[in-house]
N, C-alpha and C positions, 0 to 999 in steps of 0.2 A: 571532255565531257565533265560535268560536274552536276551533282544534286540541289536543286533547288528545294527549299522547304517554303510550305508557307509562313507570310510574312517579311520572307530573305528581302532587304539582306539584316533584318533585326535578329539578334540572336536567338538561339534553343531556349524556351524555359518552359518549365514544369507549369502544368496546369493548378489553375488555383483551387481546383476542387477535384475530388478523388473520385473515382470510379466508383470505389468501395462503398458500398452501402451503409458500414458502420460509421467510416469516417464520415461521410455527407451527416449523420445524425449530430454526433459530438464532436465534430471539428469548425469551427469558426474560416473563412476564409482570409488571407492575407496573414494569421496569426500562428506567429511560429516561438518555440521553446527560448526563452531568453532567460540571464543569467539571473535570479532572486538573490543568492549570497552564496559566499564559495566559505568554505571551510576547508582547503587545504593546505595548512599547514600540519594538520596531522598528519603521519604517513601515509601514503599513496597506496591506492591500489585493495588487496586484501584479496587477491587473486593470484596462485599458482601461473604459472605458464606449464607448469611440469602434471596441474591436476587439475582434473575437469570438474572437480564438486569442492571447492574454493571453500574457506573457511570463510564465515563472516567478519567484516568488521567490526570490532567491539566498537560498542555505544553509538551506532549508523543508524538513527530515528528518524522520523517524522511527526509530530502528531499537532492538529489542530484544537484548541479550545469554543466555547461556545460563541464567542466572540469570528470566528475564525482566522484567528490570530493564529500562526502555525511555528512551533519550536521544532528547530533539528541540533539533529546530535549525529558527531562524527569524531570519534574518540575523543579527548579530551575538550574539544572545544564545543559549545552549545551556544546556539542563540536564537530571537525571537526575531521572527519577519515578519514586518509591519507595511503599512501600506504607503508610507514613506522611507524605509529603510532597513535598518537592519540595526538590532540591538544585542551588542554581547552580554550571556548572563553569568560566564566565568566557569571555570573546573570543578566548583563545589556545588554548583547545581546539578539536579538530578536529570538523566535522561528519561526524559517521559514517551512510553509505549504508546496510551491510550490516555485521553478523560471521558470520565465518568459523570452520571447525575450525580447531584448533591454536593459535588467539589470534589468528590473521588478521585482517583486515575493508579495508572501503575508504572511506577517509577522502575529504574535497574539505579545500582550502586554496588561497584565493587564484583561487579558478575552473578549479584542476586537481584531479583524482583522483589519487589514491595506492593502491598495497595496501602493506600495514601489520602489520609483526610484529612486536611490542618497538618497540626505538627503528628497525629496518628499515626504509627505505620508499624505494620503487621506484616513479617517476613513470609514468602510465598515456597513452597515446598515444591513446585514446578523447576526441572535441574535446566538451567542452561535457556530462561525464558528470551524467546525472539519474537513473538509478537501478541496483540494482547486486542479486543474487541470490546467494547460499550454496549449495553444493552438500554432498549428505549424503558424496562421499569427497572432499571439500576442491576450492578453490578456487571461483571465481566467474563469473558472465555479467552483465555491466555492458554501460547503453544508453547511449549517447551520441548526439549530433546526424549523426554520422558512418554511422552501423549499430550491429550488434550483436556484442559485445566476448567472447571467454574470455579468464577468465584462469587463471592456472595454479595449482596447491597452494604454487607456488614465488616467483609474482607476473610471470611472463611471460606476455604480452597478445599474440591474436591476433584479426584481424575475422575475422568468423564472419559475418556476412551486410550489405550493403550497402545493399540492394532494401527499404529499410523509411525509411516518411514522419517524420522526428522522431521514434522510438523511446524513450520516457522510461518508462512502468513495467512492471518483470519481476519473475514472482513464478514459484516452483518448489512442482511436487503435491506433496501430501503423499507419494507414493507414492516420489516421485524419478522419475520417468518422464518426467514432460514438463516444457517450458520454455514460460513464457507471458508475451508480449511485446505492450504495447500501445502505439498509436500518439497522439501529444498531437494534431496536426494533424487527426485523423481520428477514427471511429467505429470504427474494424476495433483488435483483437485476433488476433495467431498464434499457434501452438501450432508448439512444435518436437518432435521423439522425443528423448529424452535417454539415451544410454550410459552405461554406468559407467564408462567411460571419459572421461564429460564431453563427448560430441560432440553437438551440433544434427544433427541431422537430420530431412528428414521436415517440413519448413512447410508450413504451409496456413491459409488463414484461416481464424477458427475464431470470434472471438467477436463482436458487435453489441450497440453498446452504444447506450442512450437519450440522443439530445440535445434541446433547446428547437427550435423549427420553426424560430425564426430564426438559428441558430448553424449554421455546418460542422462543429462536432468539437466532442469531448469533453470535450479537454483532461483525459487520462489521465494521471497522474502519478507514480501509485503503487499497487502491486498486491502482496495477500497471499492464503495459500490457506488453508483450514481442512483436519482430515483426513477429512471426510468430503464433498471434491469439489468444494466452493463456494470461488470467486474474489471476493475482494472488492476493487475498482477505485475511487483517489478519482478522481473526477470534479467537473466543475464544478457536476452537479446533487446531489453529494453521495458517497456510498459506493454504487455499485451492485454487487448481489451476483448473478454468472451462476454458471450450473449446472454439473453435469463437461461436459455439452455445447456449453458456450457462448453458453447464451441470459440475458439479461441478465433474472431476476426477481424482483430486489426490489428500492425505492432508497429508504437510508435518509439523511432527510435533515439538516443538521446544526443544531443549535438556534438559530445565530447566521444561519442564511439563506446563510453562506456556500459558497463552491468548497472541496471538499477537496485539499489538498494533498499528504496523504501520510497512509499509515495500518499498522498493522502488531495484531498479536496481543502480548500482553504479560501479565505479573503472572504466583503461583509456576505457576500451572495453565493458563496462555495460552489464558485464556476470557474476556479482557478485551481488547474490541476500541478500540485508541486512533487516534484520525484528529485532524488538524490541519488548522483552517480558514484560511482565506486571511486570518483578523485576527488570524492570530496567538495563539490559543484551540485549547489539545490539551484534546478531549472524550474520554471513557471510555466503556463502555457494559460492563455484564457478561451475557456471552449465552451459552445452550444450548451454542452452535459450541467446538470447542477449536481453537486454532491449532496449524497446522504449525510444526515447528520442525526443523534440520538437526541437531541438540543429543540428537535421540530418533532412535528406530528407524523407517526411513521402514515406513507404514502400507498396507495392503490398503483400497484404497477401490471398494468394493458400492454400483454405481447399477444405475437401470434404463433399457432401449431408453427412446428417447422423447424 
């Protein structure tokens, strides 16, 4: 006796479209994670096998320009990914967190932060900054090991909240409304109310993310929003993507088996999601989803109770 499946005798394979309700929104059919540029010849890894809350790679970025031109950084080496290739910018360029309006953004150099105008730069008081957010009428919200950071249209820096575990990735709705802050140490994600003014207001915890039984945390690192409501958070199980509500459902995982380190929306139509593994391998993926971007008109985002 033997099992026949259907189709036999053609082989097993995976369906081309997912059960999942999230995935059917922002997954593309036939279109799977492929290699954009690898940067490992820095050291590997930056994960314990002995410790579950892993220290970060220094200098492991992502961040897109308005163009959606996207630069990553992975300890020493940096370069720009283009829609034909890959272009190195060498050791003495800076790693860039975020851009900002007006030519802004916020550089690391040397294990500090800067914001950065032209040749401008104004040292950032934030200790041990890992991720950093653009606001649609200019300036920033930068995490640090300290709490959570504004900074100004001008590059003047003030703590904005204290009361948070290792605060490393912060991503802004598409909408400009709220601010969303997760924690490395931990499972929990906040949600701030955001003014046009640029003010936090308004915490609460807000999002739950999936870890392994035997891990404490996430190890959240970096977080983007799409405009229609979806967060997508690297973690160490991969990209997981929560809803306008908070709930974390879908995770996608990365081909190399690795921790995501950082991930951002990129290319001319920011429907190309690029995430960077812990070996140093920035994958692409082209999906349904379009990213948010400070560069457009913040958007009206239509969910439902639930």
């Amino acid at each position: 006796m033997r099992f026949l499946w259907k189709g036999y005798p053609k082989p097993i394979a995976a369906s081309e479209e997912s059960r999942n309700g999230c995935m059917r929104k922002i997954l593309l059919p036939g279109e799977k994670f492929s290699v954009a540029a690898s940067l490992s010849e820095a050291p590997k890894g930056g994960f314990s096998e002995s410790d579950f809350a892993p220290k970060r790679v220094e200098g492991a970025y992502l961040a897109a320009d308005s163009s959606g031109e996207v630069y990553a950084s992975f300890g020493p080496r940096k370069v720009k990914i283009l829609s034909d290739g890959v272009s190195e910018l060498g050791p003495s360029f800076h790693s860039i967190l975020s851009f900002g309006k007006d030519g802004t953004k916020i550089v690391k150099m040397g294990g500090d932060a800067y914001w950065q105008k032209g040749k401008t730069l104004k040292k950032l008081a934030a200790k041990d900054a890992a991720g950093a957010a653009a606001l649609f009428e200019g300036g920033f919200f930068v995490c640090g090991s300290d709490g959570l950071w504004r900074i100004s249209p001008d590059g003047d820096d003030k703590l904005v909240d204290s009361n948070l575990r290792s605060p490393a990735a912060v991503a802004l709705s598409a909408n400009g409304d709220w601010l969303y802050v997760f924690e490395y140490l931990s499972r929990r994600g906040y949600s701030y109310r955001i003014s046009r003014e640029g003010i936090a207001s308004l915490k609460q915890e807000f999002f739950f993310l999936h870890i392994p039984e035997y891990a404490d945390c996430a190890q959240s690192l970096a977080a983007a929003c799409d405009i229609s409501g979806y967060t997508y958070v690297a973690t160490s199980y991969g990209v997981q993507v929560c809803d306008y509500n908070g709930r974390s459902e879908a995770i996608l995982p990365l081909p190399d088996g690795g921790a995501a380190l950082a991930v951002c929306f990129g290319g001319k139509d920011l429907s190309t999601l690029f995430v960077l593994s812990q070996y140093g391998t920035v994958f692409s993926r082209k999906l349904r989803a379009k990213g948010s971007s400070i560069f457009e008109k913040p958007v009206k985002i239509r969910v439902g109770a639930g």
